[in-house]
C-alpha positions in Angstrom: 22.1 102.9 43.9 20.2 103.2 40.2 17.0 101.8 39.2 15.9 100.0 35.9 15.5 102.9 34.6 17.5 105.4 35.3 18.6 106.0 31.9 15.1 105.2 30.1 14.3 107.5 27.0 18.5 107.9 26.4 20.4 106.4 23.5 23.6 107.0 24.2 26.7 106.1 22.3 29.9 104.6 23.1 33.2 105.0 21.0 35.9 102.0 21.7 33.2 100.2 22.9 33.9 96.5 21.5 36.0 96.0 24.6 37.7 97.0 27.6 36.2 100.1 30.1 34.3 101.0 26.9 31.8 97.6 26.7 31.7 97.6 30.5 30.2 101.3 30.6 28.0 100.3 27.6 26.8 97.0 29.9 25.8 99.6 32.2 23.7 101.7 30.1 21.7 99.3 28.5 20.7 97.5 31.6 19.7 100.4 33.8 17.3 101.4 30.5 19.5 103.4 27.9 20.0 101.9 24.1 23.3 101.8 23.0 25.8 102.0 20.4 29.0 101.2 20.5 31.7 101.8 17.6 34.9 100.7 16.9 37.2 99.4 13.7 36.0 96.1 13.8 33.1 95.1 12.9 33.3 90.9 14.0 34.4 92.4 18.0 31.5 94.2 18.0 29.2 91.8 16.8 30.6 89.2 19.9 30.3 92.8 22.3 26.6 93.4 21.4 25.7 89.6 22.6 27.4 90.9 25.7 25.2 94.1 26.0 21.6 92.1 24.9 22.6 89.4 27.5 21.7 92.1 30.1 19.7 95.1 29.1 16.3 96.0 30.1 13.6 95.1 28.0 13.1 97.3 25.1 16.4 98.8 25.1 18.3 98.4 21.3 21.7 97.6 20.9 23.7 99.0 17.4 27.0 98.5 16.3 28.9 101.0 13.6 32.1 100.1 12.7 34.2 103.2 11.9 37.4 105.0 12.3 36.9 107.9 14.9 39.3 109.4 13.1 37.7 110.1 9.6 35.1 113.2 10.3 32.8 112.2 7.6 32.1 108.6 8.2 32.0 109.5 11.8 29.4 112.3 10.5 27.5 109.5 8.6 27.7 107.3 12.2 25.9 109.9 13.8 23.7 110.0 10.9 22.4 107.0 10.9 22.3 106.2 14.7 19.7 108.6 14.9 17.8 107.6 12.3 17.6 104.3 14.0 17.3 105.4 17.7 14.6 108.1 16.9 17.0 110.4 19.1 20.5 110.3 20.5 21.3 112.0 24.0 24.9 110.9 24.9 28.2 110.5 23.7 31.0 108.9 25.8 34.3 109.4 24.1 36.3 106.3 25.0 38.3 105.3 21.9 41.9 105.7 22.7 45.9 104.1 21.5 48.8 104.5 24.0 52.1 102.5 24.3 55.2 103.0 26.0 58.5 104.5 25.2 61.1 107.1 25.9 60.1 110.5 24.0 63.6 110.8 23.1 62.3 107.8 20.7 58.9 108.5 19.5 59.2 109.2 16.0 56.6 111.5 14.6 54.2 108.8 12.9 53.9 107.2 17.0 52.8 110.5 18.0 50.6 111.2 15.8 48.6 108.4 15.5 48.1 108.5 19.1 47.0 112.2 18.9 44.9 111.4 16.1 43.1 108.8 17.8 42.7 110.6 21.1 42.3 113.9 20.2 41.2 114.3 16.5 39.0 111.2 17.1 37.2 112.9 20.1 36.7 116.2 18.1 35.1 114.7 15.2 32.6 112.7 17.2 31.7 115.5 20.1 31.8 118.0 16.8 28.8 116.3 14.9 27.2 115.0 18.1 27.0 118.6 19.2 25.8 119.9 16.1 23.1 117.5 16.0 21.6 118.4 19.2 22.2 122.2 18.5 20.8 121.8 15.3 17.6 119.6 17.0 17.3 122.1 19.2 18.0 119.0 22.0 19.5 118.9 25.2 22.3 115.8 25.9 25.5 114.7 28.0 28.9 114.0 26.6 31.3 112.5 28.6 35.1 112.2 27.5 37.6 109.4 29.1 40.9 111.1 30.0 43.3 110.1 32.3 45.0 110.8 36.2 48.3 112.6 34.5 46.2 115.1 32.3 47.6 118.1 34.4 50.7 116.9 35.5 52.2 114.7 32.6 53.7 111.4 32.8 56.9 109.3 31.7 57.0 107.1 28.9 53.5 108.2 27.7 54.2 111.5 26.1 51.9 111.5 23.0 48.5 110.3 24.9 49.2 112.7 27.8 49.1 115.6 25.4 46.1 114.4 23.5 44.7 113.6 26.6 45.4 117.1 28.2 43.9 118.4 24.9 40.3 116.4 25.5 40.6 117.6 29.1 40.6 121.4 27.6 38.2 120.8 25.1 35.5 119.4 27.6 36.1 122.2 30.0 35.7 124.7 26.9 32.5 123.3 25.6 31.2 122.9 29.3 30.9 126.4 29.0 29.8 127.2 25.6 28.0 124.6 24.7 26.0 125.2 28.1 23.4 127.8 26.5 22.3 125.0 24.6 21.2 122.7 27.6 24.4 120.1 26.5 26.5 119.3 29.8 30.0 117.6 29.2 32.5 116.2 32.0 35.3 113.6 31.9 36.2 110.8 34.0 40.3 110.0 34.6 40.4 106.4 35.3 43.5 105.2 37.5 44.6 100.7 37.4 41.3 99.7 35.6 43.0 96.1 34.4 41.8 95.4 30.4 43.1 92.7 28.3 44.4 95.5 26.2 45.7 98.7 27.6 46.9 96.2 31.1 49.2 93.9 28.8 51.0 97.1 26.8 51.3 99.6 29.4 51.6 96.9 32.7 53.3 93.9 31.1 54.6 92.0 33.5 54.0 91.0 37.3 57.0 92.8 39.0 56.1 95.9 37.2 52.3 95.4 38.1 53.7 94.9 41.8 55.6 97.6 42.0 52.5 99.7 40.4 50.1 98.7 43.2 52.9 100.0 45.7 51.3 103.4 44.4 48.0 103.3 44.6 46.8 104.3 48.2 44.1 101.9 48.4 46.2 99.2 47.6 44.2 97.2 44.5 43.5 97.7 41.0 39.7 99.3 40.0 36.9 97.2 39.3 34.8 97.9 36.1 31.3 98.1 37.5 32.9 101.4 40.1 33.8 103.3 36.7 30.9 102.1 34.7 28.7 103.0 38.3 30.1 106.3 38.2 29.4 106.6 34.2 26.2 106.1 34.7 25.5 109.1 37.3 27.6 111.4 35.4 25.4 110.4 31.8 22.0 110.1 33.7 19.3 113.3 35.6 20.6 112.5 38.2 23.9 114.8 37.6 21.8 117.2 35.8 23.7 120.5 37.0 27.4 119.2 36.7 29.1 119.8 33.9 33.0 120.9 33.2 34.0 118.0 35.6 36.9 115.5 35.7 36.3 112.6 38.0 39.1 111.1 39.4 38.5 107.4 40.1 42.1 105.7 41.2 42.3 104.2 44.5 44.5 107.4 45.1 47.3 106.5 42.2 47.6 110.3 41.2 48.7 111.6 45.0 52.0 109.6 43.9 52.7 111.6 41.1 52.6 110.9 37.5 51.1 107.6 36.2 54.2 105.6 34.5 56.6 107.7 36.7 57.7 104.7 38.7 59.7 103.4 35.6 62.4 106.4 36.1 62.6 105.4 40.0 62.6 101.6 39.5 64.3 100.7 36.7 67.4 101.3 34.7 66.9 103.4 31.7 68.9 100.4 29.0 67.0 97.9 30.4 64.2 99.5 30.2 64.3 100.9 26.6 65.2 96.9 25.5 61.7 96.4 26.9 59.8 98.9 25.6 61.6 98.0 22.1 60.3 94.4 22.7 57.1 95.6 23.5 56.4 97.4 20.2 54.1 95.1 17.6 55.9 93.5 14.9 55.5 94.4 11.6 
């Protein structure tokens, strides 16, 4: 479908991008032509991601790491800073850090929301907010595309704190979309449905009768591979989808249709049960 090239003369950057949806998008970029960046809180990960990346870009394309905490708006301000500086230029942005765990929002307590929230949503602001100045301020035309997810309008169980900073990237896309559109910059999203990570799979999915029971929902009947996102990334951050902007693109095998993502936990399961398992779930200290 894309040449080579399709992204030459882009440096694009990719937040979360050590691992997961995040380093498969960034594969992407760099081998149909784009250099890339990818950030994230550890610095060793995404030295062993970049040897990913170099294995197959195109020739000439550059590979950076940064590691930083989306988070904090002045070292994500210095980020942008200095990706620039070594680029030349930077044209994209593809907001991908995220957290999210289960649990009954009877039980969040207010730290678990908020560092969700902060990640999500505070860590998205601060990166689209200096990117976007930069290219206002450069007088320069680029793409920012944000990762949300299928229950942004309708909610979900169990995931209360990333479904409202998810909602919030959703509204802050389609808000910029339209102001930030006299400026030439175009931004979408892109709501991922079963995309299995080692990650985000082993919290939110953890075991096979719940990843069974999952599949039942999704109308295609099988989990996403990474290249049809990453695929899809690419179109959305390329020319080629020059005159979309405000967009959220489904890509889900039909999950959404059943209703919320994690919604099958009230159907399925027994509410003590499930709270020991979500309590078992939770990192240890």
């Amino acid at each position: 479908m894309f040449t080579p090239d399709t992204l030459k003369g882009k440096s694009i950057l990719v937040t979360g991008g050590g691992s997961g949806l995040g380093l498969s998008m960034a594969k992407h970029f760099a081998a149909h032509g784009a250099n890339v960046a990818i950030c994230g809180r550890t610095e060793d990960k995404l030295r062993e991601a970049a040897k990913e990346i170099e294995a197959g870009k195109q020739p000439g394309v550059k590979v950076l790491t940064h590691a930083v905490d989306v988070r904090d708006f002045d070292a994500v301000g210095v980020m942008i800073k200095r990706l620039v500086e070594e680029f030349g230029s930077l044209e994209g942005l593809v907001n991908n850090a995220a957290g999210n765990f289960l649990s009954p929002s009877e039980d969040i307590t207010p730290n678990g929301f908020k560092s969700v929230v902060d990640i999500v949503l505070h860590g998205t602001f601060n990166c689209t907010q200096h990117f976007g100045n930069y290219l206002i301020n450069s007088e320069r035309q680029g793409s920012v595309l944000s990762i949300v997810t299928t229950y942004t309008e309708t909610g979900s169980a169990f995931v209360l704190p990333s479904a409202c900073a998810k909602a919030g990237v959703y509204a802050m896309t389609t808000t910029l979309a339209y102001e930030w559109g006299t400026y030439g910059i175009r931004l979408n999203s892109i709501a991922p449905g079963p995309f299995p990570t080692e990650g985000a799979w082993s919290r939110l999915l953890p075991t096979k009768e719940i990843q069974e029971k999952y599949l039942k929902k999704v109308a295609l009947g099988r989990v996403g591979k990474h290249e049809e996102l990453a695929n899809l990334a690419v179109f959305l951050m390329s020319d080629l989808a020059g005159y979309i902007t405000g967009e959220c693109v489904t890509i889900d095998g039909g999950e959404r249709l059943a209703g919320g993502e994690f919604n099958l936990f009230v159907t399925e399961f027994d509410r003590k049960p499930l709270k020991q398992m979500f309590q078992a779930m939770k990192p240890k200290k």
